[in-house]
BAKE-215658 format. One record per residue (C-alpha): x, y, z. Coordinates in steps of 0.1 Angstrom, whole numbers, plus 2048, in hexadecimal, padded with zeros to 3 digits. Layout:
<pts>
XYZ ...
</pts>
This chain:
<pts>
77B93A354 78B928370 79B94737B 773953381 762931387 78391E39C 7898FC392 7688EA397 75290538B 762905368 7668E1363 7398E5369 73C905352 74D8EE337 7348CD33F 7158E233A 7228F831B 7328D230A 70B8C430D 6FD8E72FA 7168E62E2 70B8BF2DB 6E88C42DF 6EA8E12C7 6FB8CD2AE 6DF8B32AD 6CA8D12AC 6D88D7289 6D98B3282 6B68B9280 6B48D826C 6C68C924E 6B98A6251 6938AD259 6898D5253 6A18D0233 6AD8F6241 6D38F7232 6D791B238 6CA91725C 6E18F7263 6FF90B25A 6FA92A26F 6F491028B 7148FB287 72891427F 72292729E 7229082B2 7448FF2AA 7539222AE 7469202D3 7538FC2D9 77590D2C9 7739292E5 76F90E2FC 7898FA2F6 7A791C2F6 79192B314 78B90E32B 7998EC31F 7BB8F931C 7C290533D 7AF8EA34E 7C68D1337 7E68E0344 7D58E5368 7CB8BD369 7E38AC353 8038BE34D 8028CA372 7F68A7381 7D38BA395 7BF89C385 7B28853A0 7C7869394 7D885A37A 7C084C365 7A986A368 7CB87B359 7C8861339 7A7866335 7A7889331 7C5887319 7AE871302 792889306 7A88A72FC 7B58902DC 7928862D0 77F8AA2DA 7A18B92C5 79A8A32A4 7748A82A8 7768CE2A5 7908CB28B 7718B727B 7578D127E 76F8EA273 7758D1254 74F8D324F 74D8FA252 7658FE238 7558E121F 7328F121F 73D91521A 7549041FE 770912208 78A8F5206 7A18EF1EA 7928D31D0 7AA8B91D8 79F8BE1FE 77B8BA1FB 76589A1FF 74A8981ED 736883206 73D894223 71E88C234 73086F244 745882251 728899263 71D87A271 73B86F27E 74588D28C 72289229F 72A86B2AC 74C8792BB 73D8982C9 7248822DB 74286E2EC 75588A2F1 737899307 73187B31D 758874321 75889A32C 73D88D346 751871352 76C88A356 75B89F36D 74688337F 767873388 77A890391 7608A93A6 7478893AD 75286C3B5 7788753C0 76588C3DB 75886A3EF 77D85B3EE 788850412 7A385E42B 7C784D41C 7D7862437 7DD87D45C 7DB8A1455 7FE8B0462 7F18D3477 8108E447D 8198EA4A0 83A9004A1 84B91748E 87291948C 87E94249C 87B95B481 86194B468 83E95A467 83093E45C 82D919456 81D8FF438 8168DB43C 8078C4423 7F58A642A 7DD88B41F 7B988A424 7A587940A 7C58783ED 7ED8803EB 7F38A33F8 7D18B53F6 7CD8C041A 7E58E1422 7E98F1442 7F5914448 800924469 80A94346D 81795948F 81A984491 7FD98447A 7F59AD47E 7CD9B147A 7C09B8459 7B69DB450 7909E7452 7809D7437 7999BD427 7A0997434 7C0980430 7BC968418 7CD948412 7D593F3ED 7E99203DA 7F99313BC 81092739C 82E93D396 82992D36F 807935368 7E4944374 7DE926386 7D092F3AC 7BC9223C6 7AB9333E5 7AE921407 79993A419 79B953431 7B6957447 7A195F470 7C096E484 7BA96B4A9 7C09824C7 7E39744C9 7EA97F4A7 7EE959498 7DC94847D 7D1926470 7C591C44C 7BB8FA449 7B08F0421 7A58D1412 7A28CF3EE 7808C43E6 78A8AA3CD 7A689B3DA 7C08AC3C5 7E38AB3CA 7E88D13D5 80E8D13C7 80B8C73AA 7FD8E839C 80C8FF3B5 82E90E3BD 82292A3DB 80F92E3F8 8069543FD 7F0967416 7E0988403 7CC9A3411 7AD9A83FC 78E9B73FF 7749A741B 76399441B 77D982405 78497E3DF 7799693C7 78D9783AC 7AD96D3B3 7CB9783C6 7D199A3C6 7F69A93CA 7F69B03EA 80A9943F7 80B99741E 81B972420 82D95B409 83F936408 84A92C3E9 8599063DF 87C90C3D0 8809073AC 89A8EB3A9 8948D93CC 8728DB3C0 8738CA3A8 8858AC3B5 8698AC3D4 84F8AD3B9 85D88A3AD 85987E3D0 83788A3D4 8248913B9 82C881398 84F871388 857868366 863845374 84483E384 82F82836C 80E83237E 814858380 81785F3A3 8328693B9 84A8533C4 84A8543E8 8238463E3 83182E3CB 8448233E3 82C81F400 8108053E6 82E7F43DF 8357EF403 8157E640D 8087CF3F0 8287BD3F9 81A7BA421 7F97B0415 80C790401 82278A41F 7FD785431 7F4771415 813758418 80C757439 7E575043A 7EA73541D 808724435 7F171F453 7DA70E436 7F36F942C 7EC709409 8107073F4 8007133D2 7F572F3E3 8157383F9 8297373D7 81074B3C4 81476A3DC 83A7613DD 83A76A3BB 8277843C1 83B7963DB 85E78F3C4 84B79E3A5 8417C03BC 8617BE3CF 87B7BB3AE 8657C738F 86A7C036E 88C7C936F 8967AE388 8AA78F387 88C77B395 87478B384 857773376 841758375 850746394 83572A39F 83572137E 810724379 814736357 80C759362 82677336C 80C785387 81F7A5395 8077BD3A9 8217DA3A7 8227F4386 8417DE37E 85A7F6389 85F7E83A8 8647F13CB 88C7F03CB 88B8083B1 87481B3C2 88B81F3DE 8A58253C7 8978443B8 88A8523D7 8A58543E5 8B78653C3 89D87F3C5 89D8853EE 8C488A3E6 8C38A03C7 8AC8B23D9 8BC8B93F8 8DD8BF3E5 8CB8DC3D0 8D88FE3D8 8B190D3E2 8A58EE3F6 8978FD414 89D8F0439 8848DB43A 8908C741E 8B28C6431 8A58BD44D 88989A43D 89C89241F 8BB87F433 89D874448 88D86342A 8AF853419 8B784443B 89483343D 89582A418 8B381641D 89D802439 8817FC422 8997EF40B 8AD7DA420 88A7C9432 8777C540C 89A7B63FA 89479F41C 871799416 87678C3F3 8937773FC 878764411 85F7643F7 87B7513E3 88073A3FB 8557303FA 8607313D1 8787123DE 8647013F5 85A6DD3F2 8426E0413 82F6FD424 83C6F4443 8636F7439 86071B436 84A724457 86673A45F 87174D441 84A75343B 847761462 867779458 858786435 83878D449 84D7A346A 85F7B0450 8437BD43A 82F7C9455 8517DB461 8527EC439 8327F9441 82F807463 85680B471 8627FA48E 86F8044AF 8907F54AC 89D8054CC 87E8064E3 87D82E4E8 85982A4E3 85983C4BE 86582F49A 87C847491 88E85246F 8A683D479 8BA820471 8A27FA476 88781147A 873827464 86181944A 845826430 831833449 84B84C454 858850434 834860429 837876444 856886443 85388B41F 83A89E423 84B8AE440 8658B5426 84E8CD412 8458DF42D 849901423 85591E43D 84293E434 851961434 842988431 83699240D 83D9AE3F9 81B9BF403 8239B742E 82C9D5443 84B9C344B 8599B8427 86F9CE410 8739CA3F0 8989BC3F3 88B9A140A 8719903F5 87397D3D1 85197B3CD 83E97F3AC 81B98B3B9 7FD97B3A5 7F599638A 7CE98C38A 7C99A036A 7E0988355 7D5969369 7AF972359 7BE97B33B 7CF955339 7AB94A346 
</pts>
């Protein structure tokens, strides 16, 4: 279905068909309970719950491994909910199946219940709040995720390194990675009646997205700017870029195999950058850890304000309650100073109780693993040494940060600490946004000078992908190209 529909128009092809399948339920509700029309009730269920069968192995399926296995949901808590309304729409069929098989008494003895009206009622209750959690689903992830603000620059490529066709960027523009750029130079003209389209594709599965079609201009070059209209995170479900020639005015379809251009993310660097920037086992709240990082870095700034604003105030309860908080952020659970430091009786940490340090820690494990693996392209080469170096800053300024906030822990007087607070709020500030240690002008990857800020933007820099001819481009052979061109007939078949 979403192969014929996309994303969005499924998920409304599953909302609509979830409140028929309830409201024709209730329907035979009635039947049995007020027209006293058995016969009629069970044609009615019975076909009701064969069509909410072929929804769930049609539809719910893929868009279950699309949004939660693959990470496309708009965030993590959209990801649980939908887990629990897979679990509870499961057992309900399972239910009405249960019921099916009772009235055409075709259970086993020791199986059947001999009220099992109760169990009707019950399972029409849990089809009812199945249906509205399905419309919480949707409203959350097409609706209200749509009206989300900027979080970040788009990153429009402006060069392309001798001998490349083409370039990808990803950016941020109202979530992590859902705005993707493509460039591409020596772009020949299309043929009389077809268009180049742009398309987001899993080598795993039939998952695909269209990003439009590709104009080429009188100098032969072409730019594709897309912006996922949810705020998705375009790498979680997708592995390749490729350019196709289809039919004008452009397909609808999917991606047919005439692959003009391709990039692909590498299998085993891949997966380490995925970690970085998409989702990581050892990331409590289910993101990637490069963004982990970053609200780490800045919840920590905004307590450093905090300290700050409650010394001027003369306020020591205060400074030491944001002490506690920035240590709590800074160390997580795992820390030596991890606690309930002001002694107020509350341990309050605003972090997923991982931690920042172990934030930095892991990225830069992953940024190495990931340059280190044998298909890591240049541009991982080139960012991910980038990224460990600036890391290292992060977590030299934040271990100095809460060796401040420890010293507010100690104070007797707000005044004692006027300095160490004025240091945890330069240094915080200097997590954040960088500093220009050695007054070029710029905060560079460098040593004392880039912080989160730079970090964000040379991982995505990182995933840029460098885009080469396809299998179906008058200037690919079949020895130069790996591709496995999207077979459109098996991606409907898995839809």
């Amino acid at each position: 279905m979403q192969y014929l529909l996309g994303p969005q128009g499924s998920a409304l092809f599953l909302l609509i068909a979830e409140i028929f399948v309830l409201v024709g339920l209730f329907y035979g509700f009635y039947l049995i309970r007020y027209r006293r029309n058995l016969k009629g009730h069970k044609q009615n269920q019975t076909i009701l719950v064969f069509v909410n069968m072929l929804l769930i192995l049609l539809v719910m399926v893929i868009g279950f491994y699309r949004y939660v296995i693959l990470g496309a949901a708009a965030s993590p808590a959209l990801s649980r909910l939908m887990i629990a309304h897979a679990t509870l729409g499961t057992v309900t069929e399972l239910m009405g199946i249960y019921i099916l098989l009772r009235m055409t008494n075709r259970l086993p003895g020791w199986l059947e219940i001999p009220n099992y009206k109760v169990i009707m009622r019950v399972t029409l209750a849990l089809w009812t709040i199945v249906a509205l959690d399905g419309f919480v689903i949707y409203y959350s992830q097409y609706i209200a995720n749509g009206n989300r603000g900027g979080v970040g620059q788009p990153q429009i490529p402006t060069a392309i390194e001798s001998g490349v066709p083409g370039l990808v960027v990803w950016s941020d523009e109202n979530g992590f990675n859902d705005r993707v750029t493509l460039l591409v130079t020596n772009l020949p003209l299309p043929a009389p009646g077809t268009v180049y389209q742009g398309w987001l594709v899993s080598r795993s599965s039939a998952v695909f997205e269209s990003l439009g079609v590709m104009e080429v201009d009188n100098d032969r070059t072409s730019l594709l700017d897309y912006r996922s209209p949810f705020g998705s995170n375009l790498l979680a479900p997708y592995d390749q870029v490729v350019i196709t020639a289809e039919k004008a005015p452009a397909s609808k379809s999917g991606p047919s195999p005439t692959i003009v251009i391709l990039g692909e993310i590498p299998p085993q660097a891949g997966s380490h950058l995925l970690r970085l920037l998409v989702r990581a086992p050892d990331s409590p709240g289910g993101i990637g850890l490069i963004d982990a990082l970053s609200f780490h870095g800045m919840a920590m700034f905004g307590h450093a304000s905090e300290i700050e604003s409650a010394r001027r105030r003369g306020n020591l309860s205060s400074m030491k309650r944001h002490a506690e908080h920035i240590i709590n952020l800074v160390e997580g659970k795992s820390g030596k100073n991890f606690g309930d430091l002001n002694g107020d009786g509350y341990v309050q940490d605003p972090g997923d109780g991982l931690g920042l340090l172990s934030y930095a820690k892991l990225v830069t494990e992953q940024a190495r693993l990931a340059v280190d693996s044998p298909d890591a392209t240049s541009a991982m080469k080139a960012h991910a040494p980038h990224i460990i170096t600036m890391v290292d800053n992060v977590n030299k300024w934040a271990s100095r940060v809460r060796d401040d906030a420890l010293a507010v822990i100690n104070a007797t007087n707000s005044q004692t600490v006027e300095a160490q607070v004025t240091e945890a709020v330069a240094l915080s500030a200097r997590t954040v946004a960088g500093f220009d240690e050695n007054g070029d002008g710029e905060v560079s990857p460098a040593p004392d000078e880039g912080g989160m800020r730079q970090i964000l933007t040379h991982s995505r820099m990182m995933a840029r992908l460098a885009l080469r001819p396809g299998p179906g481009s008058t200037s690919a052979t079949s020895a130069g190209s790996s591709a496995r061109p999207p077979n459109s007939n098996s991606a409907n078949g898995g839809l």
